[in-house]
C-alpha positions, 0 to 999 in steps of 0.5 A: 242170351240168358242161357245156363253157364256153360251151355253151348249152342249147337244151332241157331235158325233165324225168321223174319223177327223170331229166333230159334236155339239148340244147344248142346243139352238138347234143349230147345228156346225160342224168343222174338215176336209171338204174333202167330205162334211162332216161338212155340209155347202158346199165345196165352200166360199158362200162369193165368191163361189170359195174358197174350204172350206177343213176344218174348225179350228172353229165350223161352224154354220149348224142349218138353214139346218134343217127343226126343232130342231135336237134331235141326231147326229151321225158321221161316218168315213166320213158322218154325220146323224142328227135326227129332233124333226119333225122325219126326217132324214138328211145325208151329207158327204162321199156317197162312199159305199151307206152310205147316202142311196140316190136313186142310191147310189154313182152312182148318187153322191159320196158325199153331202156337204149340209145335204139331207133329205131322210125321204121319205125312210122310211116307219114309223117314225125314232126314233134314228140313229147310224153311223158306219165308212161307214155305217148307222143304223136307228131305227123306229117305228109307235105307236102300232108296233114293232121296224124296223131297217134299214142300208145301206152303206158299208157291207165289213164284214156283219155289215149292218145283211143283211145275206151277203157281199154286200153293201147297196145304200139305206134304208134296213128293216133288222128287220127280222135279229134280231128277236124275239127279239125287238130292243130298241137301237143300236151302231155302231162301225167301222165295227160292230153292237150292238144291246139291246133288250128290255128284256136286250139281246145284240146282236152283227153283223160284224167284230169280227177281234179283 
């Protein structure tokens, strides 16, 4: 996909019609549609600031946003998550249901088409996050506490485990949903939530349409 030779890809995340790569050399690229931001390098041309950047056919470079090597990406229908080594968190994409969790949800802004960091949201370290089609998923954990898991973003049919229909602008604690059980890890799909306890029970939340 245009890579340097001998480059190795260590991550690819997948959304509705963008692509997110890591490799091996800690660099990060993106390429597809750019409707909302979602490839991460802006909307318009930094060569002549006018050009509108709706997409890209070839993977574009997006490493120097970051703040240290990013460990895990994910992608949603239309925004995009990206973990750092340093354990922060980075959004960018599609605000259109809260799904980037920045202060004032989609009131303040529907989009971000450079990647925002809003680690300040959480109250321990992030260990990993999953992207849904409108939604966001963290797991964090402090050493010598249990796993806390956060979503926010579109929860049309409950996927977000808040107990209700509405969506969320910002970071929620929803540990309190999956207990007594403690959350190792998470998936998200497009409008649902599987969850792995750490003495091997699935738990699942969401849309069951199918």
């Amino acid at each position: 996909v245009g890579l340097s030779p001998g480059v190795v890809v260590l991550e690819v995340a997948a959304g509705a019609q963008h692509t997110l790569i890591r490799t091996s050399t800690h660099q990060v690229y993106s390429f597809g549609s750019n409707s909302v931001g979602q490839l991460g390098y802006g909307l318009v041309s930094p060569t002549d600031n006018t050009t509108v950047l709706n997409l890209s056919s070839v993977p574009m470079e997006i490493t120097p946003w970051f703040d240290s090597p990013v460990v895990q990406l994910a992608a949603g229908c239309a925004h995009s998550v990206a973990l750092t080594q340093a354990g922060r968190v980075y959004v960018w994409g599609s605000n259109e249901h809260g799904q980037l969790g920045l202060l004032g949800g989609p009131s303040v802004t529907n989009l971000s088409d450079i990647p925002i960091d809003i680690t300040a949201s959480f109250a321990v370290p992030v260990t990993s996050v999953v992207a849904g089609c409108n939604f966001t998923v963290a797991l964090s954990r402090s050493a010598g506490s249990l796993t806390t898991v956060w979503s926010f973003g579109q929860n049309s049919a409950g996927q977000l485990a808040t107990g209700d229909f509405m969506d969320r602008a910002t970071p929620t604690n929803v540990t309190a949903a999956f207990l007594p059980e403690t959350l190792i890890s998470v998936s998200a799909g497009y409008q649902h939530l599987l969850a792995l306890s750490a003495n091997g029970t699935v738990l699942s939340v969401g849309s069951n349409s199918h």
